[in-house]
N, C-alpha and C positions, 0 to 999 in steps of 0.2 A: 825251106824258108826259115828263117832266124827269129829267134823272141826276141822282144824287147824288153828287156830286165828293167824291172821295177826296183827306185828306187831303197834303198835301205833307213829310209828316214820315214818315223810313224804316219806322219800325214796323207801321204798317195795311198796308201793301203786301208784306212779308214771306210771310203766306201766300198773296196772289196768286202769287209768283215763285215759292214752292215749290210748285210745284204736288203733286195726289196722283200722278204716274207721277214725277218727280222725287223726292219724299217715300220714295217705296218706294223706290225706287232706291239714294237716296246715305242714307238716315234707318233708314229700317227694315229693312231686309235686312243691313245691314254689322253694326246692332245684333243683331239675332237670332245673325249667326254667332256677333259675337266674345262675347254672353254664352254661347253652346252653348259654344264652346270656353272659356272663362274659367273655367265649371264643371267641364269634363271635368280640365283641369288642378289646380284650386284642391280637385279630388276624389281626387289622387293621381299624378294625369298628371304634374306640377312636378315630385315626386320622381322619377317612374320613368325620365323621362329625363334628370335629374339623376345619378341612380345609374346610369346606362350610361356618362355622359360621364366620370365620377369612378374607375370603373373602368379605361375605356377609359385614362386617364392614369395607373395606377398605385395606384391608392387614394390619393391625392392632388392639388390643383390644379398638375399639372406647368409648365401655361402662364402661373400665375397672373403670374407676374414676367416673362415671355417679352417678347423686345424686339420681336416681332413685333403680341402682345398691347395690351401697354403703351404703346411709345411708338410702335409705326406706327399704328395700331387707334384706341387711348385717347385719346390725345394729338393724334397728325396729327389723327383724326376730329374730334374737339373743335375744334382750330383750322381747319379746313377750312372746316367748317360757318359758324363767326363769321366768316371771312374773305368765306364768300358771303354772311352776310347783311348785312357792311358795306358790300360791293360792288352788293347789292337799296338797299340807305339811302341809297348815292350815285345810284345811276341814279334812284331816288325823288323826291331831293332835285330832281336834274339837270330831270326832267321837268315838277315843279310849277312849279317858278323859269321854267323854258326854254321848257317842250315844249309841244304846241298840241293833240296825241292826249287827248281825255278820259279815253275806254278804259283808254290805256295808264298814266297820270295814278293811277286811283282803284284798278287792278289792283294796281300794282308798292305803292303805299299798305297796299291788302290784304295782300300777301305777307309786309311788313314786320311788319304788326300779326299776320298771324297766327301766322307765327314768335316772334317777342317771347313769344305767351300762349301756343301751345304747349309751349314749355320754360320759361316761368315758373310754368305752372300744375302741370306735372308735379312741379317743384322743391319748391314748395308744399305738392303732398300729400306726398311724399316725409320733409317736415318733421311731418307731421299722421298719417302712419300708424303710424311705427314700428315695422315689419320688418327683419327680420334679411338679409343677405345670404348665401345658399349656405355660402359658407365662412368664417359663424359658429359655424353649427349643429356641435350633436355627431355629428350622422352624415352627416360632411362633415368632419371632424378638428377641429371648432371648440370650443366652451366652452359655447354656449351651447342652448337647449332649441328646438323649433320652439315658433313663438307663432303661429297663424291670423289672417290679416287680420281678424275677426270676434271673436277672443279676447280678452279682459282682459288685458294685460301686467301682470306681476310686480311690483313695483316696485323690487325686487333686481336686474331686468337692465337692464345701459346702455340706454341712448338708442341706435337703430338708425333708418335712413335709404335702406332698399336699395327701395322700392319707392312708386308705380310707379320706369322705370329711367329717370335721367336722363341718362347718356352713349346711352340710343338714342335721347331725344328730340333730340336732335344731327340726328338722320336721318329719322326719320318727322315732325318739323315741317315736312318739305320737300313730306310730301303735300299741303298746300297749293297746290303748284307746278299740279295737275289743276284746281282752282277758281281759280287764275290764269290758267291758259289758255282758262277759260271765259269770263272777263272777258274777254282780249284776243285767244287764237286760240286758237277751241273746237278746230282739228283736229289741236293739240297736247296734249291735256290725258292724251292714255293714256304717253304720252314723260313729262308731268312726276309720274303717278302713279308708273311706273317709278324715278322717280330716288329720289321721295322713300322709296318702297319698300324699294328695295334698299338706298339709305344706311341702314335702319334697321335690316333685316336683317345687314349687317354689323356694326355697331355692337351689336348687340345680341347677334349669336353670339357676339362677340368676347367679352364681357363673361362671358354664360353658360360660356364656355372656360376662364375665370379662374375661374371661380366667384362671380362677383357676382355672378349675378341667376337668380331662375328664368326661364320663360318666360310664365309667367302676369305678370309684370313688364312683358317687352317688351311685350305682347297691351295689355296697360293702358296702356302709354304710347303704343301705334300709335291706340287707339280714343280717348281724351282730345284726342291732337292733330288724329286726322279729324273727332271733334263739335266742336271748335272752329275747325275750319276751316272746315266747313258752314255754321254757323251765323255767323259772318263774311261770308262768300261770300251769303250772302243780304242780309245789311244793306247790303255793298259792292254788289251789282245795284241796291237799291232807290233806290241814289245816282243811278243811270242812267237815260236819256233809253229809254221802252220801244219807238220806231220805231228806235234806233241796234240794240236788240237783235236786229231783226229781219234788221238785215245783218251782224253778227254771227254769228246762227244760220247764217247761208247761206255761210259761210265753213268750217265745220265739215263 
């Protein structure tokens, strides 16, 4: 009896590679958490611990202008991030031109792209949602009303841009870094979960300190930049030779 040969184009092979223990894994379970938690916030959770932090500072954003806030936080963070992913563009560039590793070739390629649409796609909805930031709101010292992500806006209130957050997408596009190391060295991939992790958690408290952002914010820009990174990380495999995966996996 004869195979049916599978096409040579990434697409048909997609769900070969995600397998159903992989699917549950990195697809289904991260989804299930972050909309439980998405809900539980977006149900009053945003406020309440907004209204600890706000307290906590005085009934006011005390940190909002803090030079710790702003320019170490805001600012370093921001440039930090762009500086590593110019430095991913050159090692990218260095290895297509140069370098002889396929792996490392179509990996450091991935990282690039998936950064790129991680923070481009957050920026985007950010332009498309139209929420307020913390310290607009009236019970927050601000001017204006809350509006529900789901709600009809006014058409009396400005133009608003506070969600999902894009200063954390600075730092959770690096979750990436876990599907780069699956690409190249699976038995770094919990080191580059870590990174991208915690860049994003700081970026993101820092913000919420100020009073820009809820935390249903950061949740949204952590879960946009891991489904785009999944779903990258599978087209990027599908580039690959599937006996190279095999010594790959045994590296892990």
């Amino acid at each position: 009896m004869h195979r049916i040969a599978v096409p040579g184009y990434p697409l048909p092979r997609v769900r070969q590679i995600a397998g159903s223990g992989f699917t549950a894994r990195h697809l289904w379970l991260p989804l299930i958490a972050a909309s439980l938690m998405f809900s539980a916030l977006m149900l009053g959770g945003d406020q309440w611990i907004a209204d600890r932090v706000f307290a906590l500072e005085g009934q006011h954003w005390l940190l909002r202008d803090a030079w710790a806030t702003t320019v170490l936080m805001h600012a370093g963070g921001k440039w930090l991030s762009a500086t590593a992913t110019l430095l991913v563009l050159v090692l990218c560039f260095h290895q297509w031109r140069y370098g002889s590793n396929r792996h490392l070739r179509w990996a450091l390629l991935y990282l690039v792209l998936a950064i790129a649409l991680g923070t481009g796609a957050v920026s985007l909805l950010k332009s498309l949602t139209h929420m307020d930031c913390p310290w607009d709101l009236l019970r927050y010292g601000g001017q204006r009303p809350f509006v529900g992500l789901l709600q009809a806006r006014p058409a009396a209130l400005p133009t608003a841009a506070c969600f999902p957050a894009g200063q954390a997408s600075a730092g959770y596009a690096w979750v990436s870094l876990y599907f780069f190391a699956l690409l190249w060295r699976p038995a770094w991939r919990w080191r580059g979960l870590a990174v991208g992790l915690l860049a994003g958690i700081a970026l993101g408290l820092a913000q919420q300190l100020r009073g820009a952002h809820f935390m249903s914010h950061d949740l949204a820009t952590l879960s946009v930049c891991w489904l785009l990174s999944l779903g990258l990380y599978a087209l990027a495999r599908s580039r690959l030779p599937r006996r190279a995966w095999h010594a790959a996996g045994a590296r892990a």
